[in-house]
C-alpha positions, 0 to 999 in steps of 0.5 A: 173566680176572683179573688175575694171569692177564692178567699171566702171557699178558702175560708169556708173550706177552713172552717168545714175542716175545723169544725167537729166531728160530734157537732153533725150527729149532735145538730142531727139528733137534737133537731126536735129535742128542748133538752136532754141530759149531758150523759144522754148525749155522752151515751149518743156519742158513744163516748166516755163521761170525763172531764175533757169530753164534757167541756167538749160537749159543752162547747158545741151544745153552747155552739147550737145555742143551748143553755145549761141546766141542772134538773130534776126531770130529765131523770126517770123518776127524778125526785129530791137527791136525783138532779143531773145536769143537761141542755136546755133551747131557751124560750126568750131570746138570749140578749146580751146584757148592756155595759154600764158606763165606768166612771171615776169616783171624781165622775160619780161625785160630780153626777151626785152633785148634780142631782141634788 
């Protein structure tokens, strides 16, 4: 094998040790799902509802490209007080928004002139 193969096992391997845990019960649970509560999802992991397990969760719910929701329905019965918070598939493809050009208050008085 030559080296640039042996370099990208390596990294595969790397990455395969690094990954977490929760991420396969997750990708296997939520194969069909378009969203589910965040404290369902704690439930499923069989693990406490704190700060530090939810940012977790967070991270690799946004890993599977979910999106965050606060929501009325995935409550039974939810109705006016009743919101939870959970994840979402999104329907529209998430595209990045573009950058807008910086410019300095000489650049955009110029451009104004310009335009006038």
């Amino acid at each position: 094998m030559s080296w640039l193969g042996q370099l990208h096992q390596a990294r595969a391997e790397l990455a395969e040790r690094s990954a977490d845990p929760w991420r396969k019960k997750l990708e296997g649970t939520l194969q069909d799902v378009q969203a589910m509560s965040s404290a369902a999802l704690l439930d499923l992991l069989r693990v406490p509802a704190t700060t530090g397990t939810a940012r977790r969760l967070a991270r690799n719910m946004r890993g599977l490209g979910f999106i965050p929701i606060k929501s009325r329905r995935l409550m039974p019965g939810g109705f006016r007080d009743t919101v939870t918070r959970g994840w979402a598939r999104p329907i529209r493809e998430i595209r990045s928004t573009p950058t807008m050009k910086q410019t300095g208050a000489a650049g955009a008085n110029q451009q104004a002139r310009e335009l006038t």
